[in-house]
C-alpha positions as CSV (number, residue, x, y, z in Angstrom):
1,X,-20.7,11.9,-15.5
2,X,-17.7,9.6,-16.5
3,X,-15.0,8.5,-14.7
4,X,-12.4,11.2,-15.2
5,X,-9.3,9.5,-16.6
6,X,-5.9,9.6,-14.9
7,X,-3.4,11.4,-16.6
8,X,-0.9,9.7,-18.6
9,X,2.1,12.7,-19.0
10,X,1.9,13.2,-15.2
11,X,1.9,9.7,-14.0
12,X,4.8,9.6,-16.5
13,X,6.6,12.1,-15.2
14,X,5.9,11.2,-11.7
15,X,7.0,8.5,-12.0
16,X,10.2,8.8,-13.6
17,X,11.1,11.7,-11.2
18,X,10.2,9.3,-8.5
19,X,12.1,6.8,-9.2
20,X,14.9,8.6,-11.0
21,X,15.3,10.0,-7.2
22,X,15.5,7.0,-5.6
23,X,18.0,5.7,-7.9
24,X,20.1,8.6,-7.3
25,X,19.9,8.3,-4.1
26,X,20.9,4.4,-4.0
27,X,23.9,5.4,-6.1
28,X,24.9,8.3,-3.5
29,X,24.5,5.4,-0.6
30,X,26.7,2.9,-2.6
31,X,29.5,5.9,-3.7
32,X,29.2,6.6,0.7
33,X,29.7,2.4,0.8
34,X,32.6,2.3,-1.2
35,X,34.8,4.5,-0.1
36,X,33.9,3.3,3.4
37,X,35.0,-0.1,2.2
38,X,38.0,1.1,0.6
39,X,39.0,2.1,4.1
40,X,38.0,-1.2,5.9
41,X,37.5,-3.9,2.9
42,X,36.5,-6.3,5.8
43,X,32.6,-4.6,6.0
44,X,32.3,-5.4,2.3
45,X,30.5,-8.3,2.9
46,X,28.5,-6.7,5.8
47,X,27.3,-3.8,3.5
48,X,26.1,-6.2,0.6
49,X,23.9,-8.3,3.0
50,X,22.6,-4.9,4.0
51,X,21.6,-3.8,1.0
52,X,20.2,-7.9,0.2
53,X,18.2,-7.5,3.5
54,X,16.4,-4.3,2.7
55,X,15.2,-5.7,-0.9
56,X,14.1,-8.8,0.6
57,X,12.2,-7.2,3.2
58,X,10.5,-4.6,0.5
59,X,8.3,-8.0,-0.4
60,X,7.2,-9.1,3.1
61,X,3.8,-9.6,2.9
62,X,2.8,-7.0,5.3
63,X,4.0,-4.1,3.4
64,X,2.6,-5.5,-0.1
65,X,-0.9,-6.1,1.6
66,X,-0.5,-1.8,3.3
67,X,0.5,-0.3,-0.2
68,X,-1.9,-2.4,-2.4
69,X,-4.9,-1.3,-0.4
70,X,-3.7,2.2,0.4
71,X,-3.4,2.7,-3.4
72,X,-6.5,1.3,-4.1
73,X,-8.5,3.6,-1.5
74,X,-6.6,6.9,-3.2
75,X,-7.2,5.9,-6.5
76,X,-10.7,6.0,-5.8
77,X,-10.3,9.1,-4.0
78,X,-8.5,11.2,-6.8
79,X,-11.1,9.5,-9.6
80,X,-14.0,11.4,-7.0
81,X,-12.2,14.3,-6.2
82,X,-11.8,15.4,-10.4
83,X,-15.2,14.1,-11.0
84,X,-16.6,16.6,-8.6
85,X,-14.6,19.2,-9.9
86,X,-15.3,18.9,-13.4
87,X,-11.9,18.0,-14.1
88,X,-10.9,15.7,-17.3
89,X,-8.0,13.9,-15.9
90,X,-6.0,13.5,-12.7
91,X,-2.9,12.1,-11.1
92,X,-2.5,8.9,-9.4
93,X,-0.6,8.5,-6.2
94,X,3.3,6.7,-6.7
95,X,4.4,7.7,-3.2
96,X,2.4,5.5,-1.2
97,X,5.3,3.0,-0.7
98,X,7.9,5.4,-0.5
99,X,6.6,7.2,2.4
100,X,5.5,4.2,4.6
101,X,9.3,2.7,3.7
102,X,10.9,5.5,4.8
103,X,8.2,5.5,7.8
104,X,9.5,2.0,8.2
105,X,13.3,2.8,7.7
106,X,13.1,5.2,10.5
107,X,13.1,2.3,13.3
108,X,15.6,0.5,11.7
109,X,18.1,3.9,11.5
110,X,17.0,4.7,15.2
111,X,18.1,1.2,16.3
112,X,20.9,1.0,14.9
113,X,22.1,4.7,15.9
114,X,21.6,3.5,19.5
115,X,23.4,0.3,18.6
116,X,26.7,1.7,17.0
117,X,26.8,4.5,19.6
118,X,27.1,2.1,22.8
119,X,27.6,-1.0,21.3
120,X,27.3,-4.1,23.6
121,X,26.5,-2.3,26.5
122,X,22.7,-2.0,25.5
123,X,22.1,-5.2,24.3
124,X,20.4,-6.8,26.6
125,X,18.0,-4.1,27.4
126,X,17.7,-3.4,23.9
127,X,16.1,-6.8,23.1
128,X,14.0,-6.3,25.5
129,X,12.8,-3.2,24.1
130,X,12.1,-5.1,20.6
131,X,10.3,-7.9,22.5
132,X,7.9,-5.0,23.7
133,X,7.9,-2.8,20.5
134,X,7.7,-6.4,18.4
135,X,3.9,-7.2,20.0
136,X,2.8,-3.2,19.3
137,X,3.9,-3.4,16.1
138,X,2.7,-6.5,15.0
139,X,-0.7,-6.0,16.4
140,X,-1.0,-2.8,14.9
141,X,-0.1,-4.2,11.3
142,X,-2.6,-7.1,12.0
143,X,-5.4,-4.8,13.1
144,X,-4.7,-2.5,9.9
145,X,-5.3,-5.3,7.8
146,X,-8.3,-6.4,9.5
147,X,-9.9,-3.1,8.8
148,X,-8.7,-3.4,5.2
149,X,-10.2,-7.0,4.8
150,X,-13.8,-5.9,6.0
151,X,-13.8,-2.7,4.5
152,X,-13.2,-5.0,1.0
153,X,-15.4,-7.6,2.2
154,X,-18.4,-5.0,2.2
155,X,-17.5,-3.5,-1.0
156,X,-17.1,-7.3,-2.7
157,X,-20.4,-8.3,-1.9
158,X,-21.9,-5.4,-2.9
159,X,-19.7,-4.7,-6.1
160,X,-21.1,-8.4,-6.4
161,X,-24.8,-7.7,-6.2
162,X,-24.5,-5.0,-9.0
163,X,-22.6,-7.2,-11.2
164,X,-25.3,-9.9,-11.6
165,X,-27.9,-6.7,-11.8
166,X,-26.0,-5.6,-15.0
167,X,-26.3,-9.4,-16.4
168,X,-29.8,-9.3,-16.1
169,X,-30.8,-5.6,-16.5
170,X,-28.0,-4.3,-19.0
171,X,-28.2,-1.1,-17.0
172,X,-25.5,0.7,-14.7
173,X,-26.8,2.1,-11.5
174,X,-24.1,1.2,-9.5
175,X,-22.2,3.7,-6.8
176,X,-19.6,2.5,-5.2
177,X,-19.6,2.1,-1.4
178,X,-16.0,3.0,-1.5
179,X,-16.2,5.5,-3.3
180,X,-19.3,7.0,-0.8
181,X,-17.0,6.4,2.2
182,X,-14.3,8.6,0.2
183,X,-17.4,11.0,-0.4
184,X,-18.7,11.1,3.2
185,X,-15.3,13.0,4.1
186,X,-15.8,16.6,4.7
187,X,-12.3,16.8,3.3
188,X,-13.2,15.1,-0.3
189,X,-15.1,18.4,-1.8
190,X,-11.2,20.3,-1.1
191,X,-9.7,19.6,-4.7
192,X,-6.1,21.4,-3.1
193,X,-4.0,18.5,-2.7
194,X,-0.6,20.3,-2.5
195,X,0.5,18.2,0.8
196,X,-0.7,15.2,-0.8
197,X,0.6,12.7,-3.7
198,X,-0.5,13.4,-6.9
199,X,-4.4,13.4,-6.5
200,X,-5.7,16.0,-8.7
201,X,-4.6,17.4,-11.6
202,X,-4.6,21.3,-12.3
203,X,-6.8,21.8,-14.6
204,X,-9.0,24.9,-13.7
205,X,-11.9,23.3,-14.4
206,X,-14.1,24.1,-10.8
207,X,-17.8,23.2,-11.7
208,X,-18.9,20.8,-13.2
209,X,-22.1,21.0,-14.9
210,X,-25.4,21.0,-13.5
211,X,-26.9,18.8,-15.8
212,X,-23.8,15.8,-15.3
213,X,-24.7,15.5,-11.2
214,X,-28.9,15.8,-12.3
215,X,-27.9,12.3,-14.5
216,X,-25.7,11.4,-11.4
217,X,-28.6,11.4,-8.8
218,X,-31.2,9.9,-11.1
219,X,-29.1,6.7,-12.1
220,X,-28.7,5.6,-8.7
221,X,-31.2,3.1,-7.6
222,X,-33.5,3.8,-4.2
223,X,-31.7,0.6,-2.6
224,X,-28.4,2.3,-2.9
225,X,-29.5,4.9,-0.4
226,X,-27.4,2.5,1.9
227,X,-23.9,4.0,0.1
228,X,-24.9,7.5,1.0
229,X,-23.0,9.4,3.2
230,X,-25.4,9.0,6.1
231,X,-25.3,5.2,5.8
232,X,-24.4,2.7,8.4
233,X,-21.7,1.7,7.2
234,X,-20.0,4.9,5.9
235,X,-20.7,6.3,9.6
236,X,-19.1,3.1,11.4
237,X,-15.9,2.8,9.2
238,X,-15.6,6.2,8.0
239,X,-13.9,7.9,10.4
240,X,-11.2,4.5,10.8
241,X,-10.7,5.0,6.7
242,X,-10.6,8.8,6.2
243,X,-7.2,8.5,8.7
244,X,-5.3,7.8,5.6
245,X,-5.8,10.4,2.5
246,X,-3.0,11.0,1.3
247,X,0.5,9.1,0.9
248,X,2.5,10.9,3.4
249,X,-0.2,9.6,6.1
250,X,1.8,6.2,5.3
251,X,5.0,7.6,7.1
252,X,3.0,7.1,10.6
253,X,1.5,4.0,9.8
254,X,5.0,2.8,8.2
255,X,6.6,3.8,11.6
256,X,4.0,1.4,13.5
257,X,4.7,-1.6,11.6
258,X,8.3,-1.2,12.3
259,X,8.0,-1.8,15.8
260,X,8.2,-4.8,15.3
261,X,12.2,-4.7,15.3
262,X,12.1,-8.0,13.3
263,X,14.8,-5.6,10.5
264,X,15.9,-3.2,12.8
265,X,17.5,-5.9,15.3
266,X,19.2,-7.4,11.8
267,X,20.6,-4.4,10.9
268,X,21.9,-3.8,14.6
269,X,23.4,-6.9,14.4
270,X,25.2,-6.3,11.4
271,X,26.5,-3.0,13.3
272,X,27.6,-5.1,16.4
273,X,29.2,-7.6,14.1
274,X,31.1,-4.8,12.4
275,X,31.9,-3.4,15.8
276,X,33.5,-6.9,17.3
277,X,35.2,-7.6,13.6
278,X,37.6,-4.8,13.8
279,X,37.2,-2.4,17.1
280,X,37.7,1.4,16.1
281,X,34.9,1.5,13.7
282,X,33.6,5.0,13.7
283,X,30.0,5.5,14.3
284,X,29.4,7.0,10.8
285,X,30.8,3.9,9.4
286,X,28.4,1.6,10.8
287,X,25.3,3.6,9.8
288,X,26.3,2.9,6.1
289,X,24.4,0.0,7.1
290,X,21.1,1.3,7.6
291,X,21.3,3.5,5.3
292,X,22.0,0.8,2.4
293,X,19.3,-1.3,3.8
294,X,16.6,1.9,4.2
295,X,17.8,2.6,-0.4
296,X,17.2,-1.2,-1.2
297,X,13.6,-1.5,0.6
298,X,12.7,2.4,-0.5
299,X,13.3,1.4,-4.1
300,X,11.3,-2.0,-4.1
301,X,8.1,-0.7,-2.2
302,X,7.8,2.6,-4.1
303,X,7.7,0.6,-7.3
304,X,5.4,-1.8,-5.8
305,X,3.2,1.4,-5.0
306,X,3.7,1.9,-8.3
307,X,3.1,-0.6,-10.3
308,X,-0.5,-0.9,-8.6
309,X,-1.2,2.8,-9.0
310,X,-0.6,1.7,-13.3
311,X,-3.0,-1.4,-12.5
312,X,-5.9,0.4,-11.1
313,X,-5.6,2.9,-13.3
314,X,-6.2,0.9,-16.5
315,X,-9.8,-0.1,-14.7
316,X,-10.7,3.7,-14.5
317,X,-11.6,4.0,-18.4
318,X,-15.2,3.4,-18.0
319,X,-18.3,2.0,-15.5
320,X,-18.0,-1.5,-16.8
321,X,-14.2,-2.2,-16.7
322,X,-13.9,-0.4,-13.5
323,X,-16.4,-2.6,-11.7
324,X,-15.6,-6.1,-13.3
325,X,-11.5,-4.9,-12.1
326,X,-12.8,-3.5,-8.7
327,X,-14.5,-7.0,-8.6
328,X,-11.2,-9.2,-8.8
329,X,-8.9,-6.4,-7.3
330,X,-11.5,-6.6,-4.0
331,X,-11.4,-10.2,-3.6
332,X,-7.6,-11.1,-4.3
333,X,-7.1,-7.2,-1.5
334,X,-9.5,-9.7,1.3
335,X,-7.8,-12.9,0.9
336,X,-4.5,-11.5,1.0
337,X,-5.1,-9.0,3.9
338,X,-7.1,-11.3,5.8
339,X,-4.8,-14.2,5.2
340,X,-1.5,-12.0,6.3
341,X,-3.3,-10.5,9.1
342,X,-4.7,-13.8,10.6
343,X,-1.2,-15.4,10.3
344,X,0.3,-12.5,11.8
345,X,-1.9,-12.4,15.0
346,X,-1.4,-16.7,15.2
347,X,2.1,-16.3,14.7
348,X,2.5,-13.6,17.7
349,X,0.4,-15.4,19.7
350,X,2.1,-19.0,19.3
351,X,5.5,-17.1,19.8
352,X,4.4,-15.2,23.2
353,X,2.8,-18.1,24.7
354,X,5.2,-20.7,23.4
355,X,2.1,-22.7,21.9
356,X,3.0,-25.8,20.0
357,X,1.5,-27.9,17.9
358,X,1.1,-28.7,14.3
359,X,-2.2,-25.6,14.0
360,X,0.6,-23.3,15.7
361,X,3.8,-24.5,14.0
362,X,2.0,-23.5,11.0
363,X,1.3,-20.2,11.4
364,X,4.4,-20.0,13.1
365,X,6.3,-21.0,10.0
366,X,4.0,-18.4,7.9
367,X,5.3,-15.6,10.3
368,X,9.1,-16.8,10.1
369,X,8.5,-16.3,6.1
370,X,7.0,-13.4,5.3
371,X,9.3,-12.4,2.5
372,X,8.3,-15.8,0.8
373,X,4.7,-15.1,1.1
374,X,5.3,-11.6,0.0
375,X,6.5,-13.2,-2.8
376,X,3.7,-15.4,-3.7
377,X,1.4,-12.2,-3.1
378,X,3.5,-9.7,-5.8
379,X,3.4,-12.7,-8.4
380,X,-0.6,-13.8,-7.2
381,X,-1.2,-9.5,-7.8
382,X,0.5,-9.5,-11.2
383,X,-1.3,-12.5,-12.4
384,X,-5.0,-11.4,-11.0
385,X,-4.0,-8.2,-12.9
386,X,-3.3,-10.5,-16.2
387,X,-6.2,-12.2,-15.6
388,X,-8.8,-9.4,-14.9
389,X,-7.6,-8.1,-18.4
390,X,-7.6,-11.3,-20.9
391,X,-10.6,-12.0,-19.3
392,X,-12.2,-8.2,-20.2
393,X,-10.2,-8.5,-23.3
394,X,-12.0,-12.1,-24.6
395,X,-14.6,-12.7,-22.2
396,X,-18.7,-12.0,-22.1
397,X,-17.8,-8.2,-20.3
398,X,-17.4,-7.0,-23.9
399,X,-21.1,-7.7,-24.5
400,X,-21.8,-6.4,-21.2
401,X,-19.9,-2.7,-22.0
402,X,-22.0,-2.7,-24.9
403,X,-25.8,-3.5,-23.1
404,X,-24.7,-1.0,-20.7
405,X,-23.9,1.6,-23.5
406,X,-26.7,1.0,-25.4
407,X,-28.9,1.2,-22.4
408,X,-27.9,5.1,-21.8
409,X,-27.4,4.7,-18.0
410,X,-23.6,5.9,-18.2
């Protein structure tokens, strides 16, 4: 049975909603701003290095690396979940950066409510707090994208393997270890999805024929028995990637990574600064802050979410594409979350146990720039995307599509 294809109308109109909301709501923020600064034009300044803060921050190389992958993993699992339900198209998710930014955001408004409401009186222990809170969340950002880098590293190599058996064979008996790990879940055969993002569409189409899952089962090759549900593999990392299936599971893991404090103390500086500028500042003043810096980075990471979700989706038209794409896609997802996770574990460890040196000033300097680097990854995804598609376009896959079509094992 074919890849069921995502549907075009509904991502549309997902999307637009989406981000026609968020829009909306940057607008209300900057309406709240201004007649805030109209009161006291002195936090003018203040407010727009707010709002800079929270779209710079939206690219740090941690959060691209979280939504990329996330995406990836519930693209997969809506592709499975219509398949099995005989349904002809489905919905991609475009809330997996939204809900881990506002996941995110939520340390940042905490801090800074505790900041404008005693003001200097905290300080001290409050740093001390973010030292703390800055180790949890930077280890638990780090050991996220560990799991994400091996979990990709298994599926490359094998994704890999089948490639150069379609070169030589012309036949497609591929199933994806991804896509079994998504099967293994007892929750995968559910197609309600009305707490999730977008992953099914509602089509009432419930079985799917009988004859579709006999052709299934008989194109998969004895050796792939390893994918099965009852594999190693699925059974060791299974229960570690089933945590996160649908896009509001982000809010949690968004709320982890913002332990780190490294936004939240800026923000509560700004408040502080406000504070000692011009004393009398109502509280509700300074959370303007916040709340412009929570718009900017809700805006950037949901379209980063996004613009991914439109990526992958343009792999799912058939076998061929969709492995050659899930080829590139893996290995750019296991450099970048390996590279961002290492530097982030080298970095906190140089930092904690003041270690110097030109090896540790390195990854030192890689921690101190995470928004560059996030950077470099958005362009680096953008241009693998480019790539994988010219190359489709005006490479040997043509002639591949067409051995594999003419070979009747799709």
């Amino acid at each position: 049975m074919s890849d069921a294809m995502f549907s075009q109308p509904r991502l549309r109109r997902k999307c637009l909603l989406t981000i026609g909301g968020l829009v909306l709501v940057n607008i209300i923020v900057w309406i709240l701003a201004a007649f805030a600064a109209k009161a006291y034009p002195s936090l003018l300044g203040a407010m727009v290095i707010a709002y800079t803060l929270g779209l710079r921050h939206a690219v740090d190389a941690d959060h691209l690396a979280a939504i990329d992958n996330v995406t990836r993993k519930l693209m997969y699992q809506g592709s499975l979940k219509a398949r099995e339900n005989g349904q002809d198209s489905w919905t991609p998710p475009v809330c997996v950066g939204l809900f881990f930014s506002l996941g995110h955001s939520t340390i940042v408004i905490i801090a800074s409510v505790a900041l404008a409401c005693t003001a200097t009186a905290i300080k001290d222990k409050f740093e001390a707090f973010g030292d703390t809170g800055g180790i949890i969340g930077t280890s638990v950002s780090a050991a996220f994208l560990f799991l994400i880098g091996f979990i990709n590293l298994y599926v490359l190599f094998q994704v890999g393997q089948e490639l150069r058996t379609i070169h030589r064979t012309g036949e497609y008996r591929y199933r994806d270890p991804l896509e079994e790990m998504i099967r293994a879940s007892p929750d995968t055969s559910s197609a309600d999805d009305s707490h999730g993002d977008g992953i099914v569409n509602e089509t009432d189409n419930k079985h799917a024929s009988e004859t579709d899952n006999k052709h299934a089962s008989e194109t998969i090759k004895p050796e792939a028995s390893r994918f099965q549900p009852g594999g190693l593999f699925a059974r060791i990392f299974r229960p570690l990637f089933n945590l996160i299936d649908r896009s509001w599971k982000m809010y949690p893991l968004g709320v982890l990574f913002g332990l780190g404090f490294d936004t939240a103390t800026e923000v509560g500086l700004l408040g502080i600064a406000a504070t000692n500028a011009q004393a009398g500042f109502p509280t509700s003043v300074i959370l303007i802050f916040p709340a412009l810096f929570t718009a900017g980075m809700s805006l950037i990471d949901t379209l980063d979410g996004i613009i991914m979700a439109k990526a992958y989706g343009w792999a799912f038209v058939n076998p061929v594409k969709k492995l050659w794409y899930n080829f590139v896609v893996t290995l750019m997802g296991v450099v970048v979350a390996f590279v961002v996770g290492i530097a982030e574990l080298l970095g906190l460890l140089a930092e904690k146990l003041d270690l110097e040196g030109p090896f540790w000033d390195f990854f030192t300097m890689l921690s101190d720039n995470f928004g560059l680097i996030g950077y470099v990854i958005l362009a680096a995804f953008i241009f693998t995307w480019a790539f994988a598609v010219l190359f489709y376009k005006y490479g040997p896959m043509k002639d591949l599509e067409r051995r594999v079509a003419e070979s009747g094992t799709v």
